[in-house]
C-alpha positions in Angstrom: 106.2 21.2 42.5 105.9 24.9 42.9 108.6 27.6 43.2 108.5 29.6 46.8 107.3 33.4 46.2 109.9 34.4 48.3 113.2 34.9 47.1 116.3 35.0 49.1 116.5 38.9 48.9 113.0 39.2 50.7 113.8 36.0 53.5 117.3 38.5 54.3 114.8 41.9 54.6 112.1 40.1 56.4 114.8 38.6 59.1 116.7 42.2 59.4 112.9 43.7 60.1 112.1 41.0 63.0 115.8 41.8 64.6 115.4 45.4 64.5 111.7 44.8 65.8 113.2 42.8 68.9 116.5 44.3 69.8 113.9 47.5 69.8 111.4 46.3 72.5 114.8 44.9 74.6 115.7 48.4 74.6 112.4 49.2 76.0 112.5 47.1 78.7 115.7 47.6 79.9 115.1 50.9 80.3 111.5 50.4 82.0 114.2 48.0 84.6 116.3 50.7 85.2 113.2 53.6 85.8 112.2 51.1 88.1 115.6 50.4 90.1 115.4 54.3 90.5 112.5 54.5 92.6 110.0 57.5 92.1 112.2 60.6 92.7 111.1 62.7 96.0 109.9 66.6 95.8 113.5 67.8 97.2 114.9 65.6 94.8 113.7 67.3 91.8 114.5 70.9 93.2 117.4 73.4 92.2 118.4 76.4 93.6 120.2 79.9 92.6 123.3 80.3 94.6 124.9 84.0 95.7 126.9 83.9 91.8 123.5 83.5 90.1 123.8 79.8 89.4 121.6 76.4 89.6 123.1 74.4 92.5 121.3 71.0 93.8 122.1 73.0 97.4 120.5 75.5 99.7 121.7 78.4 99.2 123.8 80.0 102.3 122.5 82.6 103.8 125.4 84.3 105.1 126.6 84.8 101.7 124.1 86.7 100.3 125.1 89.8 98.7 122.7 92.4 98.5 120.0 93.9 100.2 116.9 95.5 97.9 114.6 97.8 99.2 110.9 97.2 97.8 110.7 101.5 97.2 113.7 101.2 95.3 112.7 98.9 92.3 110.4 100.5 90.0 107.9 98.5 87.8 107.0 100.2 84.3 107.5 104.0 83.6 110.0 105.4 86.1 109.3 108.7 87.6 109.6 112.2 85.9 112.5 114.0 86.5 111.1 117.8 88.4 114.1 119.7 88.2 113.9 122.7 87.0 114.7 123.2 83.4 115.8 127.0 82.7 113.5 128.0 79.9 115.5 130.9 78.3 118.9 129.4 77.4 122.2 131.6 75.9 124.1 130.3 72.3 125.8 131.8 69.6 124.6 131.6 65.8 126.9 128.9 64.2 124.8 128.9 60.9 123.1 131.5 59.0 121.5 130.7 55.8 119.9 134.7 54.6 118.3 132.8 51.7 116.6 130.1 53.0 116.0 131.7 56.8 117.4 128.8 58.8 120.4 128.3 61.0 121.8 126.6 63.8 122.5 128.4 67.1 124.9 126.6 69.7 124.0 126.3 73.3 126.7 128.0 75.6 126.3 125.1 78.7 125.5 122.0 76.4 127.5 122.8 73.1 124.7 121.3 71.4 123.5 122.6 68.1 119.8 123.5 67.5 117.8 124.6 64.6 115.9 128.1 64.3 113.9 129.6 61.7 113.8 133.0 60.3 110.5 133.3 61.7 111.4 132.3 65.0 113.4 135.2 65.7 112.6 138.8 67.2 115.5 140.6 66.0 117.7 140.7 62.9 120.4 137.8 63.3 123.8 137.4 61.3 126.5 134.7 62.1 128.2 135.1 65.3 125.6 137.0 66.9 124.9 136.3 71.1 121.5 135.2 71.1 118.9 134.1 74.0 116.7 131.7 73.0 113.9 129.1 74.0 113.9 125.3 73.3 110.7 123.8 71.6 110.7 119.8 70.5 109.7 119.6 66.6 108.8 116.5 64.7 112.2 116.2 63.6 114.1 117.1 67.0 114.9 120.3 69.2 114.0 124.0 67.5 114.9 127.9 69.1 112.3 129.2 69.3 111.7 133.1 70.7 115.4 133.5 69.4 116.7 137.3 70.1 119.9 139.1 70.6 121.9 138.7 73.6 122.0 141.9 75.3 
């Protein structure tokens, strides 16, 4: 008489494989029972809406508690308008930074305290340190210059 093929090793895999197999396709159809027991779900039911506070709520939303009113001319889509007011072009500053060899300094604005670069061969007049100057603001590649840059009078 012949010897089975199958040891007891492979009997023990090949009975763990059908269980998982079935307790698998019980799982399935439980749960197609209890899809079922549900019932389809109606339009309302699958709906959610934002409440006053900005959060999802099953509920209408009330709307005596609303909290804002938006006007339509007051919300801007994409690049907001240009500022028009009037920019004075000659501005007033005082030379913070003088460099004779190199012919650049920095000239502080009276009204903004900002400080702004000028070159030697931006200015009218002969500047030193401390000198009252007028002077025009031009955007560079690298930020604001004075440009037109003379002594206060």
């Amino acid at each position: 008489m012949a010897k089975s093929q199958q040891s007891f090793n492979k009997k023990e895999k090949e009975k763990k494989r059908r269980k998982k197999a079935k307790d698998k396709a019980e799982r399935r159809e439980q749960r197609k029972l209890e899809k079922a027991e549900a019932g389809p779900k109606s339009f309302e039911d699958m709906l959610s809406y934002v409440d006053e506070d900005g959060n999802l709520t099953s509920t209408p939303p009330d709307p005596n508690k609303k909290k804002k009113v938006f006007k339509v001319e007051d919300i801007v889509l994409g690049i907001p308008p240009k500022d028009d007011t009037p920019v004075e072009k000659v501005r007033n500053g005082r030379v913070n930074h003088f460099n004779d060899e190199k012919g650049y300094g920095f000239i502080v604005d009276i009204e903004t305290k900002e400080s702004i670069f000028f070159h030697v061969n931006n200015t009218q007049d002969e500047i030193r340190e401390s000198d009252k100057v007028t002077f025009e603001i031009e955007m560079g590649p690298k930020g604001p210059n004075a440009i037109l840059v003379a002594l206060a009078k």
